[in-house]
C-alpha positions as a Markdown table, in Angstrom:
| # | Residue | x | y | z |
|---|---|---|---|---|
| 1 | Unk | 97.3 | -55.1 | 3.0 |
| 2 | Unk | 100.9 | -54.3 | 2.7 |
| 3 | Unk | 103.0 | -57.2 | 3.7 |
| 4 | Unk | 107.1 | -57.5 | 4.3 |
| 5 | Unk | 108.5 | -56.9 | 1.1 |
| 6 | Unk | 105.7 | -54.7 | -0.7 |
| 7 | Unk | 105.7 | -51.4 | -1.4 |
| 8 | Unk | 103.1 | -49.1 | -0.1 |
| 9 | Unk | 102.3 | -45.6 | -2.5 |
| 10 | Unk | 101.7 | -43.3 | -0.1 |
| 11 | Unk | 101.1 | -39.9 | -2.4 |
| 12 | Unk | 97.8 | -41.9 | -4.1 |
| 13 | Unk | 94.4 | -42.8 | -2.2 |
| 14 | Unk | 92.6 | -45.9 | -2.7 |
| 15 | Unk | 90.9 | -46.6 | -5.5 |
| 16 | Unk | 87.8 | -47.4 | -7.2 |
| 17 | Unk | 86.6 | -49.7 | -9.4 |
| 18 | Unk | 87.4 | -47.8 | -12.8 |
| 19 | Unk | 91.2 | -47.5 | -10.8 |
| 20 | Unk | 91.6 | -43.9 | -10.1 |
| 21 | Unk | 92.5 | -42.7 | -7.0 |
| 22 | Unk | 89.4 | -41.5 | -4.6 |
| 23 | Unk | 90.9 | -38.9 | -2.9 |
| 24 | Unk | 94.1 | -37.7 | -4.3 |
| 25 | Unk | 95.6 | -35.9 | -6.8 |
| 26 | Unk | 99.0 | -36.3 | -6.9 |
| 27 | Unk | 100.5 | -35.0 | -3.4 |
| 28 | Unk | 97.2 | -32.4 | -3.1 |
| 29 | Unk | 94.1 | -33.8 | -1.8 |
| 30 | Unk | 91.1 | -33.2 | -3.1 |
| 31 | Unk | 89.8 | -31.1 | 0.2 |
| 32 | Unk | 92.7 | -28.4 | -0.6 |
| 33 | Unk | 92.0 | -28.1 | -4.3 |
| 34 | Unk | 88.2 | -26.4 | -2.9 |
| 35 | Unk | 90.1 | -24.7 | -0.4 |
| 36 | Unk | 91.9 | -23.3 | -2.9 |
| 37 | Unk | 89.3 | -22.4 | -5.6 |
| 38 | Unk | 86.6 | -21.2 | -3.1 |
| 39 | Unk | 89.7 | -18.3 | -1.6 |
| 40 | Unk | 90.3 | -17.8 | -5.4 |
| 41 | Unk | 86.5 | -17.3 | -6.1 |
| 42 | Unk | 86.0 | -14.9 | -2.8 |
| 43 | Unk | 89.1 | -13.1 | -4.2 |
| 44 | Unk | 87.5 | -12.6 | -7.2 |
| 45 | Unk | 84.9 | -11.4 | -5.9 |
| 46 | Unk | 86.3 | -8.9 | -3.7 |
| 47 | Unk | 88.3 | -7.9 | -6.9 |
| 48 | Unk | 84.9 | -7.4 | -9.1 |
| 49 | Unk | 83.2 | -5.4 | -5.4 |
| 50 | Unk | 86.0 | -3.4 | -5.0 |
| 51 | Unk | 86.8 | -2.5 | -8.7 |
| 52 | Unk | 82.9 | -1.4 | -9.2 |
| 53 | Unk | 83.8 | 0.7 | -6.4 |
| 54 | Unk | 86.2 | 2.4 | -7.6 |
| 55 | Unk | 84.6 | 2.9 | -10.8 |
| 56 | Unk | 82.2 | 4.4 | -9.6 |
| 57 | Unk | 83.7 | 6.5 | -6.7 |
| 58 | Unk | 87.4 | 6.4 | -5.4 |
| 59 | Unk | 87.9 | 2.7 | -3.0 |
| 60 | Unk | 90.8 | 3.6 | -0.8 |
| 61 | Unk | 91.2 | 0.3 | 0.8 |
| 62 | Unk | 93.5 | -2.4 | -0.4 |
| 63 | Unk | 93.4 | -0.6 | -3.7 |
| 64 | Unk | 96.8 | -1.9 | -4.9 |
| 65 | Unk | 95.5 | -5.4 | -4.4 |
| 66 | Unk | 91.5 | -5.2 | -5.0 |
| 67 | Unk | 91.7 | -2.6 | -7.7 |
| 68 | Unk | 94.2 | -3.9 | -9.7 |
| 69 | Unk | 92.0 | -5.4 | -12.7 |
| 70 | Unk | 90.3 | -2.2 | -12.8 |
| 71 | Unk | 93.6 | 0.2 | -12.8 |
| 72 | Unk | 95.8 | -2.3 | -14.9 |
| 73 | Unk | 94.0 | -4.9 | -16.6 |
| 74 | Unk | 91.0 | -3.4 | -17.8 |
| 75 | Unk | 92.5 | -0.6 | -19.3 |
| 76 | Unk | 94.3 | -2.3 | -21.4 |
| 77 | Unk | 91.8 | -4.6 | -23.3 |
| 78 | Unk | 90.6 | -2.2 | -25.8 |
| 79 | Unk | 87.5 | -3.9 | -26.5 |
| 80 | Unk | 86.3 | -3.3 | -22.6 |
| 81 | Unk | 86.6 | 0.7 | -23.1 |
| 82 | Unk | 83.7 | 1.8 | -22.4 |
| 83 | Unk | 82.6 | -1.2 | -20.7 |
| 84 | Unk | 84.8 | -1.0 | -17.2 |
| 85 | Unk | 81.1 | -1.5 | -15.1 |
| 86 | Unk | 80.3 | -4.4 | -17.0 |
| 87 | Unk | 83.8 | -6.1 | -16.6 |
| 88 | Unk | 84.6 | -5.5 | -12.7 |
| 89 | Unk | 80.5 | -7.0 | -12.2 |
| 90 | Unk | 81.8 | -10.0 | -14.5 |
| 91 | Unk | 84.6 | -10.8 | -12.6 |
| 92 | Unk | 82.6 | -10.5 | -9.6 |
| 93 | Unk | 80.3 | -13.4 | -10.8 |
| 94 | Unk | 82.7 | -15.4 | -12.0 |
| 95 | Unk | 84.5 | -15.4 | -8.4 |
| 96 | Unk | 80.9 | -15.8 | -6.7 |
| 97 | Unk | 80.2 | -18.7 | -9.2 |
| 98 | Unk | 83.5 | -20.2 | -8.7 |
| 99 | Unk | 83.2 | -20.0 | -4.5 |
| 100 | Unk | 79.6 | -21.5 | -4.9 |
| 101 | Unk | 81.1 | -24.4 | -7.1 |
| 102 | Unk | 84.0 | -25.2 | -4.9 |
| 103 | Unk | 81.3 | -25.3 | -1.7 |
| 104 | Unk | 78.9 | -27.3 | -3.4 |
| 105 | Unk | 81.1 | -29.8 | -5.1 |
| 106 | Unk | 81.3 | -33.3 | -3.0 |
């Protein structure tokens, strides 16, 4: 309890017994962080969908956005030539592993 006199840290949780915080990291709790990976996985994912896509056909839709690993960055890896299938799926499991991780962390 915070009496006259005594400071009161705001930006940090409570703590545990091993004295970390239990439910902030510095000013972002811990809620936001999953926020924030699960939109980054989905993204990914959409990235990976779309970039198959337009592989594979022509994806007309957001293609500055969701094709941009597949028009910019995957062209440019020299070791992927040949492989641009393999590496839009792969990004899409990595963002569908990353959303599942963020919901199913506690």
């Amino acid at each position: 309890m915070a009496g006259p006199g005594r400071k009161v840290d705001t930006l940090v949780g409570p703590r545990g017994s091993s004295g970390r915080s239990l439910g902030r990291v510095g000013f972002v709790a811990l809620g936001t962080m999953r926020k924030v990976v699960s939109a980054l996985g989905i993204l990914l994912l959409l990235v990976g969908i779309s970039g198959t896509i337009d592989h594979l056909f022509y994806q007309p839709f957001f293609g500055f956005v969701l094709n941009s690993v597949n028009r910019w960055v995957i062209p440019n890896i020299d070791f992927l030539a040949g492989y641009e299938l393999y590496a839009n799926l792969t990004v899409a499991v990595v963002g569908a592993a990353l959303a599942i991780a963020a919901y199913r962390s506690d």
